[in-house]
N, C-alpha and C positions, 0 to 999 in steps of 0.2 A: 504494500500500500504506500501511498504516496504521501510522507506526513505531509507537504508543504499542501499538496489538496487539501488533507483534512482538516488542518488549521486554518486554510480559506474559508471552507465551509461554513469551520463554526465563525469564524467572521461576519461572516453573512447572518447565520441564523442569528447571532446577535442582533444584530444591525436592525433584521425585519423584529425582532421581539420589542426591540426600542421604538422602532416607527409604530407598531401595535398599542402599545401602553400611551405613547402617548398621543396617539388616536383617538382611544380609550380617554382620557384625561381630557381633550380638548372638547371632545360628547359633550360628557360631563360638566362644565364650564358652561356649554351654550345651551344653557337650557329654554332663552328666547328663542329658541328658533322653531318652540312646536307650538303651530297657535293655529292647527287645524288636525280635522279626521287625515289629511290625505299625508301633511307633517309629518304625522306619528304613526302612517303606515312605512313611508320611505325610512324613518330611522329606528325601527326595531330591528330590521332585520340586520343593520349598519353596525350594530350595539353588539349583536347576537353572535355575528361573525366576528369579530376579532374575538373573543375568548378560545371561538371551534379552532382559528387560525391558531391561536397560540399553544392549545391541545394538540392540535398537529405535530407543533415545532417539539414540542415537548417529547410526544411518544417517540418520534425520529429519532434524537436524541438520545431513547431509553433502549430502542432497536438495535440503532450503531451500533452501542455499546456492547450491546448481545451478542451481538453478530463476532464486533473484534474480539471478544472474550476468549481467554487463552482454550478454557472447558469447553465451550462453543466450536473452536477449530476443529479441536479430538476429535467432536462428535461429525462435525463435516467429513474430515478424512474418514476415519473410520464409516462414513455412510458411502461414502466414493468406494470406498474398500470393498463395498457388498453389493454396490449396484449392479445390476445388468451388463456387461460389457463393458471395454476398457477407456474409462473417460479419465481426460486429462484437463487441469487447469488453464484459461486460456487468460487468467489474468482478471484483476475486477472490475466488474464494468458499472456503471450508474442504473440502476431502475428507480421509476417514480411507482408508490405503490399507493393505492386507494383506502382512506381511511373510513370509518363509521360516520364521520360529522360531512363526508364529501371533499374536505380537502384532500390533496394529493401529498404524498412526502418523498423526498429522493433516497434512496439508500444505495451504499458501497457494497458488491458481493462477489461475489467468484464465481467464476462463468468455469461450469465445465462441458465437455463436449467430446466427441471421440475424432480422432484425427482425421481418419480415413473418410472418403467421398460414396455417396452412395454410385448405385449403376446407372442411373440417371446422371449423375455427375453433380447434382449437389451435397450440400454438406449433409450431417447430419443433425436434426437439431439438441440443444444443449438444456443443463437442465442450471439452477440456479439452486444448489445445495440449501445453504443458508436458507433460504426459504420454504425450500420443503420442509425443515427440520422444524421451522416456528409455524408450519401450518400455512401457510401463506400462498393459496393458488390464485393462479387468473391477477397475478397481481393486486388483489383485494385483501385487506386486514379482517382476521376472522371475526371482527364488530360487524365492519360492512358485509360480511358475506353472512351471516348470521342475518342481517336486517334485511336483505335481499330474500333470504330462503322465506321470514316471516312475512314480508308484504307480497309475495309469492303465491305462501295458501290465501290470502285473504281479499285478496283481487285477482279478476277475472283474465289479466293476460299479463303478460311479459312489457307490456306495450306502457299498462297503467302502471306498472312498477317504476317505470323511467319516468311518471311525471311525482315520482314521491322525491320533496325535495332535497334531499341527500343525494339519492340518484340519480334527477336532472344535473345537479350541480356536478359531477362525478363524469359526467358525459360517457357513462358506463355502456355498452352496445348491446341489445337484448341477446346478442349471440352469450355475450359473457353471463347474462344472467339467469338464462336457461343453465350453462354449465354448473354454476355458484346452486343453485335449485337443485340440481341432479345429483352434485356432489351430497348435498347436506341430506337430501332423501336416504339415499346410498349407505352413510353413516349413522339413519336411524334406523332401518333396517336390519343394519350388522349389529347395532348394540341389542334391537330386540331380538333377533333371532338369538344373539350372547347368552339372552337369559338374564340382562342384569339392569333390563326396565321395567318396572311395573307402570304400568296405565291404568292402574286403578278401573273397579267395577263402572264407574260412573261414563267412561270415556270409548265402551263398547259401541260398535256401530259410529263411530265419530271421524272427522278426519283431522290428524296430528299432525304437528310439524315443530320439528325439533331443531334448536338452533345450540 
């Protein structure tokens, strides 16, 4: 890894945490400025978002840190160790990864991939360790894919999911949210075939979704 990146980065993260707060603070301050209904519709949502923004900055920060973590590596390698055929390191690359409030976060991770070309003559594709290990598919944080799988059962398509405002904000593409749905189905299914969920008598005949 590259420290002089990552000392940029958190440069930056600073920087936006500062312009945030004091965002935040200058709100605060003008409070002439709501002297109607339509006012204090434009600035709730104004108010609302920098906190999500700064929850963002925040989790990134707590992920990085996971991610670089010496116990964290081990577990990388040793996951490269057991996968499927022989993947190798191609160095770490930048992904932006979807949170539960809709903002996006960037994180540093380790691209691996297997060298060789398929017979078609492209590559093959690569998987992003780090992330399989915290859960983390479709590029979505298991908050957002969690709140995905829930407004899934509860509306009628894929379609009305994308106007729930985390989602829209998210510019999330119903191909991904069909995936995020199937996957989390998938996972209720294996726990109860497990044996080790009860659904209680009440919830016979009903349809469940587990996040």
């Amino acid at each position: 890894m590259n420290n002089e990146g990552a000392q940029a980065d958190c440069v930056e993260d600073s920087d936006e945490k500062q312009a945030i707060h004091a965002r935040l603070r200058a709100l605060e301050q003008a409070i002439e400025r709501v002297n109607s209904p339509e006012d204090l519709e434009a600035l709730e949502p104004e108010i609302h978002g920098c906190p999500d923004r700064l929850g963002a900055l925040s989790l990134q920060a707590h992920i990085q840190a996971l991610v670089d973590s010496p116990a964290q590596q081990a577990e990388e390698q040793q996951l490269m160790k057991s996968w499927p055929g022989r993947l190798r390191s191609e160095g770490y690359e930048c992904v932006w990864i979807r949170t539960l409030s809709g903002y996006w976060i960037q994180l540093r991770v380790r691209y691996y991939r297997r060298r060789c070309h398929r017979r078609n003559g492209k590559r093959h594709k690569g998987v992003y360790a780090a992330l399989v290990l915290l859960g983390i598919h479709e590029r979505c944080t298991l908050g957002f894919a969690a709140m995905v799988s829930g407004w899934s059962a509860l509306l009628n398509s894929f379609d009305e999911v994308r106007q729930v405002p985390a989602g829209a904000r998210s510019g999330v593409r119903g191909k991904v949210h069909r995936k995020l749905t199937y996957r989390y189905a998938e996972k209720a299914r294996a726990v109860q075939q497990a044996g080790s969920l009860w659904l209680g008598e009440g919830f016979k005949g009903r349809m469940r979704c587990i996040g």
